[in-house]
C-alpha positions in Angstrom: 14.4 -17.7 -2.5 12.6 -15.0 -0.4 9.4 -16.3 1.5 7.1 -18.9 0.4 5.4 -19.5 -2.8 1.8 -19.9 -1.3 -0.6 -19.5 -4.4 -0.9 -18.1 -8.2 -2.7 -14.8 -9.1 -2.7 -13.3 -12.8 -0.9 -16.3 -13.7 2.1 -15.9 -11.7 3.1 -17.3 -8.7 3.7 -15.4 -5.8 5.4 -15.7 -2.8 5.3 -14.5 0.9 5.8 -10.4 0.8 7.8 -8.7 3.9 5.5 -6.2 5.4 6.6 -4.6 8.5 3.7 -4.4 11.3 3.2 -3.3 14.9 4.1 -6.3 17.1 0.6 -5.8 19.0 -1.5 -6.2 15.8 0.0 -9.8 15.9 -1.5 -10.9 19.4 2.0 -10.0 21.2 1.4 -8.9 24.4 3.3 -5.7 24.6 1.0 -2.4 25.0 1.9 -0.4 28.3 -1.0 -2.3 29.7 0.2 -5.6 29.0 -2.5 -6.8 26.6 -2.3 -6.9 22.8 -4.4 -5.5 19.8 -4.6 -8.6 17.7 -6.3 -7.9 14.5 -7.4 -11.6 13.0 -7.8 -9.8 9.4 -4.2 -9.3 9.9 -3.2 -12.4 10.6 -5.5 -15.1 9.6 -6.8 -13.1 5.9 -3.8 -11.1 4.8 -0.8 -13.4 7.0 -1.6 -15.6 4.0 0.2 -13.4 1.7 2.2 -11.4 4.0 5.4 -12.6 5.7 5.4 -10.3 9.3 8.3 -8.2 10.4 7.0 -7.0 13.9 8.2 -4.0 15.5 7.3 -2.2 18.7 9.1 0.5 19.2 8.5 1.2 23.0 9.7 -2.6 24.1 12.8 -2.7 21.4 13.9 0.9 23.0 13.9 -0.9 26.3 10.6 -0.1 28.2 9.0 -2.6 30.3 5.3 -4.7 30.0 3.3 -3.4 32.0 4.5 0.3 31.7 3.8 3.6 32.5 1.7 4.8 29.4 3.4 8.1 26.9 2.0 10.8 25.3 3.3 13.6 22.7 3.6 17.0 23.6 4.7 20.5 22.8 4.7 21.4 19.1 3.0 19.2 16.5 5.8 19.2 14.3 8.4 18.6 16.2 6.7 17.0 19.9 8.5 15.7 22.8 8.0 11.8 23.9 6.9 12.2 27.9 5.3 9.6 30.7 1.6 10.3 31.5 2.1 11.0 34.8 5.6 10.9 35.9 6.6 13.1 32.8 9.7 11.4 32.1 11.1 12.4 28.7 11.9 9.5 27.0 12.4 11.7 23.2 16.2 11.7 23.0 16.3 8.0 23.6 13.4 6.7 21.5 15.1 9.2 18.6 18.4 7.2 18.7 16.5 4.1 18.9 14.1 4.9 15.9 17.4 5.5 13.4 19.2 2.4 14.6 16.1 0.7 14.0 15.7 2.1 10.6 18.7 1.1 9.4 18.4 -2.2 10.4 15.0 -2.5 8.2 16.7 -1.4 5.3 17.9 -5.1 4.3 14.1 -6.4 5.3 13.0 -5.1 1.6 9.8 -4.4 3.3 7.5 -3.5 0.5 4.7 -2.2 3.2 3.8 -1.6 7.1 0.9 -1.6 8.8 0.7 0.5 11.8 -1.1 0.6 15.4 -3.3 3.9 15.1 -2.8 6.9 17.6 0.3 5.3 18.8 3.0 8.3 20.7 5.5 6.1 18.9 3.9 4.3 16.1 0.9 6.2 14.8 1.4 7.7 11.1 -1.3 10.1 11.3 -3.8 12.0 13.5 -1.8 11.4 16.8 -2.8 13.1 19.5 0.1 16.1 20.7 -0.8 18.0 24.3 -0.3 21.6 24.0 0.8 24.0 26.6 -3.0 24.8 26.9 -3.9 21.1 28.0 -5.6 21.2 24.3 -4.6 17.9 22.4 -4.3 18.3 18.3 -4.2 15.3 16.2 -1.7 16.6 13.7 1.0 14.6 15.4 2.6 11.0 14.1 4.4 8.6 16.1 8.0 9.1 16.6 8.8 5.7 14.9 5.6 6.1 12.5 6.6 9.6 11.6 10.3 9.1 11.0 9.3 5.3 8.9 7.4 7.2 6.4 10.0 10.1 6.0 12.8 7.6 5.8 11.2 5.1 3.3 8.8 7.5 1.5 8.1 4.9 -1.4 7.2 2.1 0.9 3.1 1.5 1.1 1.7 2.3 4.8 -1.6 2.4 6.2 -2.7 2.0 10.3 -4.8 -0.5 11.4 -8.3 1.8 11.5 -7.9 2.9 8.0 -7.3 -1.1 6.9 -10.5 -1.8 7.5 -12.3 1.3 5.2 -12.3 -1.1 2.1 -11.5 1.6 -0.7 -8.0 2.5 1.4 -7.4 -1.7 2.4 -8.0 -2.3 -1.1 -5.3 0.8 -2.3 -2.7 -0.7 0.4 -2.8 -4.2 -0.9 -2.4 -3.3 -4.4 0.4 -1.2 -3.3 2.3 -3.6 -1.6 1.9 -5.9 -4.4 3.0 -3.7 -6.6 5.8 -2.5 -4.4 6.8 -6.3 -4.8 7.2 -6.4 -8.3 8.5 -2.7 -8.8 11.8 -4.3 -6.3 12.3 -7.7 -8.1 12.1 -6.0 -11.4 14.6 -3.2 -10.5 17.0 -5.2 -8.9 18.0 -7.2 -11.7 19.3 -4.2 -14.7 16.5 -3.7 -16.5 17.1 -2.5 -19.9 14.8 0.2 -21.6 12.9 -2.5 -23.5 12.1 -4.2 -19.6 10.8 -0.4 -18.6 8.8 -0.3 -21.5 7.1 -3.9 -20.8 6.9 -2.9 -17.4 4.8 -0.1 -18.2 2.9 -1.4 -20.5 1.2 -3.7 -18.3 0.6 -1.2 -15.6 -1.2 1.0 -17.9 -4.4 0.8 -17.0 -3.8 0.3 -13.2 -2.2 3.6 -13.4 -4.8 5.3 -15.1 -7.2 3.7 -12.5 -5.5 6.5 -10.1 -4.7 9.1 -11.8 -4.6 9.6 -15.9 -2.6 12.7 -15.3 0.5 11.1 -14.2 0.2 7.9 -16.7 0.6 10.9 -19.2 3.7 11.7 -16.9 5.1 8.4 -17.2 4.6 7.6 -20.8 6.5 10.6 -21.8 9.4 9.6 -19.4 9.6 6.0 -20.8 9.5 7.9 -24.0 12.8 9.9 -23.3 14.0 7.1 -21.3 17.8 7.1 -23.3 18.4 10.8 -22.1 18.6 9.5 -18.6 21.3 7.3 -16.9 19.7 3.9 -16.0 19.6 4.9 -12.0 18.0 8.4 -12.6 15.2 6.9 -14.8 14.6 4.5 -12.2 14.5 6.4 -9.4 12.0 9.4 -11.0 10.0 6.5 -12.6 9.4 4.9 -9.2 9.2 8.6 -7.2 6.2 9.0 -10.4 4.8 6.1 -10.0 4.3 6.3 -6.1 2.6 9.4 -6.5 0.2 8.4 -9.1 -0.8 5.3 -6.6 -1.5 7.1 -3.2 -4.3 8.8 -5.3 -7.1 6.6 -4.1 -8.9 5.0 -7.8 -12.4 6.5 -7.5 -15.7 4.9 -9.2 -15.5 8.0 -11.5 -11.9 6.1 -12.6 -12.3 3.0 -12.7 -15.6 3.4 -14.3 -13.2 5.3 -17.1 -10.8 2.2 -17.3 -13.8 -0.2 -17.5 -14.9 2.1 -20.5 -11.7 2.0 -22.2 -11.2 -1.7 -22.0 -14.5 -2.0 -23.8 -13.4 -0.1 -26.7 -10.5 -2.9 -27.3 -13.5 -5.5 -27.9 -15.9 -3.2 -30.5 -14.7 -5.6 -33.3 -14.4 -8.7 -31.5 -17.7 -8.6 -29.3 -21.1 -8.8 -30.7 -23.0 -5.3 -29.7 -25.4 -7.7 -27.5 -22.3 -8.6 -25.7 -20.8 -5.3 -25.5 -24.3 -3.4 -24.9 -24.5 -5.6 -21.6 -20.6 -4.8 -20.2 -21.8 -1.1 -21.0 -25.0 -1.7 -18.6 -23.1 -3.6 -16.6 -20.1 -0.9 -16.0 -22.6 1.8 -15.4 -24.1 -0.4 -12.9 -21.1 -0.2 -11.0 -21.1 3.4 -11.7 -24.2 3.9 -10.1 -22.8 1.8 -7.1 -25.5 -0.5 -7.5 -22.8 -3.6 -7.9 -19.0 -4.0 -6.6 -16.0 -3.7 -9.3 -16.1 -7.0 -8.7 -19.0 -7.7 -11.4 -17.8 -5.9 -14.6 -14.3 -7.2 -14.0 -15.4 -11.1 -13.7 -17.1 -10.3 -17.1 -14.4 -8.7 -19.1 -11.9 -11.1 -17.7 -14.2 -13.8 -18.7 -14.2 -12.1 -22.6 -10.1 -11.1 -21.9 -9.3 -15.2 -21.5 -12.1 -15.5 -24.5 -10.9 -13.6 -27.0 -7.0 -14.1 -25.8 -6.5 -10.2 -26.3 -2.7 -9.9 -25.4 -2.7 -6.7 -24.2 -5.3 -6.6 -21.7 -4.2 -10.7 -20.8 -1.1 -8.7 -19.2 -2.7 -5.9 -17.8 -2.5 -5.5 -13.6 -5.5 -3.9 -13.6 -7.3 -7.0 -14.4 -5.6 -9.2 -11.1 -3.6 -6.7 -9.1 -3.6 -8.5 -6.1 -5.2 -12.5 -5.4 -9.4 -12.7 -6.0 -9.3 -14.9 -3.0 -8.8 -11.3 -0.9 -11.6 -10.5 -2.3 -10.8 -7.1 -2.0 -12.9 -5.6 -4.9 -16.3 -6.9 -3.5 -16.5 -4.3 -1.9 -15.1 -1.1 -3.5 
């Protein structure tokens, strides 16, 4: 058994999920100047959930603590991996050490990483590269962040400053979880039948991102016998990635929540449903949290025992006690 079971969300129990991590978000004292980042969100919030594989690229290739500090230069797209001041070029090296590396996290079945931001070697995004001119642009990524994300492209990733703008946490962790179950369903032969089921109950949290590509998916679980098993698979998941980088807006979810009250016009009195109306556009006005409609209709979804929506994601994507919806 991978991990351990540590609590139950949406009725299921769910244990410890690999996510990779920069080593220095964990406390480890292994930045150039020999302190540590240590993010306590990290550890203490999400290390509940998350089983840590830390990596630092610069130690691992084989650079000392304390150390010289890097920087990227040249061309954006392709930069060089140089000392501060002595300007050694440590590219070529870090380059062999980066696809050794990645091939030896392909049996971790890491289902996300969290990265250090404006790292030379681990940043994903907005990295600083020094032209010619002395002028830096932050179109660079990391040499190991960079080559991660083109070498596992389905793999959820985020760096530490964007974990804490709650609208992007709150799209990582979702990922991640559902990065989780997308691996233990695959893994085991699923049949057509388990494809539909397993879309099925992603519906909504899929049209919480992006309607257009649940309209994608339904018509490729439709014509799901013209494809051999792996093909279907693999565009489903490549589909299904796509859909859930798209960040869900309040425009979105404030369309799910209006969807999920058209399933109770029979079974609700239209007291009951006028107030989950008032109580969606609430939201929709950002005067409350997702938060508040969703504790009401799931309150009316374990009422009324509605099947469907009892095994919707949407409804428990990822554990309350992360509380990640209070604020989005």
């Amino acid at each position: 058994m991978r991990g351990t079971i540590v609590r139950a969300y949406n009725i299921r129990a769910v244990e410890k999920i690999k996510i990779g991590i920069s080593s220095c978000l964990l406390g480890n004292n292994v930045r150039y100047d020999g302190g540590h980042k240590w993010d306590r969100y990290i550890t203490d919030t999400l290390g509940i959930y998350f089983e840590w594989v830390p990596v630092c690229p610069e130690v691992e290739y084989g650079l000392p603590v304390p150390r010289e500090a890097l920087r990227l230069v040249g061309d954006p797209d392709n930069p060089r991996l140089v000392t501060v001041r002595s300007g050694i070029d440590h590219t070529d090296g870090m380059r062999r050490w980066v696809d050794k590396r990645l091939k030896e996290l392909e049996v971790e079945e890491l289902c996300g990483f969290i990265f250090k931001a404006k790292s030379p070697s681990s940043g994903i995004s907005g990295v600083k590269v020094y032209t010619p001119s002395g002028m830096p642009s932050r179109r660079g990524s990391g040499l190991f962040g960079g080559a991660f994300v083109r070498h596992f492209p389905q793999v959820p990733v985020i760096d530490d400053g964007r974990l804490h703008d709650p609208p992007l946490r709150e799209n990582f962790v979702e990922r991640v979880f559902l990065c989780r179950r997308w691996k233990d369903f695959s893994k085991n032969e699923p049949s057509v039948k388990d494809l539909v089921d397993f879309h099925t109950s992603h519906k909504l949290l899929i049209m919480a991102h992006s309607p257009k590509h649940l309209s994608v998916l339904g018509r490729l679980v439709a014509e799901a016998k013209r494809y051999e098993r792996k093909e279907l698979l693999s565009r489903y998941a490549q589909i299904l990635t796509e859909a859930l980088q798209l960040i869900a807006t309040v425009k979105k979810n404030t369309n799910v929540l209006l969807h999920i009250i058209g399933f109770f016009k029979k079974s609700l009195s239209p007291d009951d449903r006028r107030e989950l109306v008032e109580i969606t556009e609430q939201y929709h006005r950002r005067y409350v949290p997702l938060i508040v409609p969703l504790v009401l209709i799931n309150h009316y979804v374990k009422k009324l025992n509605d099947p469907y929506l009892q095994k919707q994601y949407y409804l428990n994507p990822h554990p309350m006690e992360l509380m990640l919806r209070n604020h989005v």
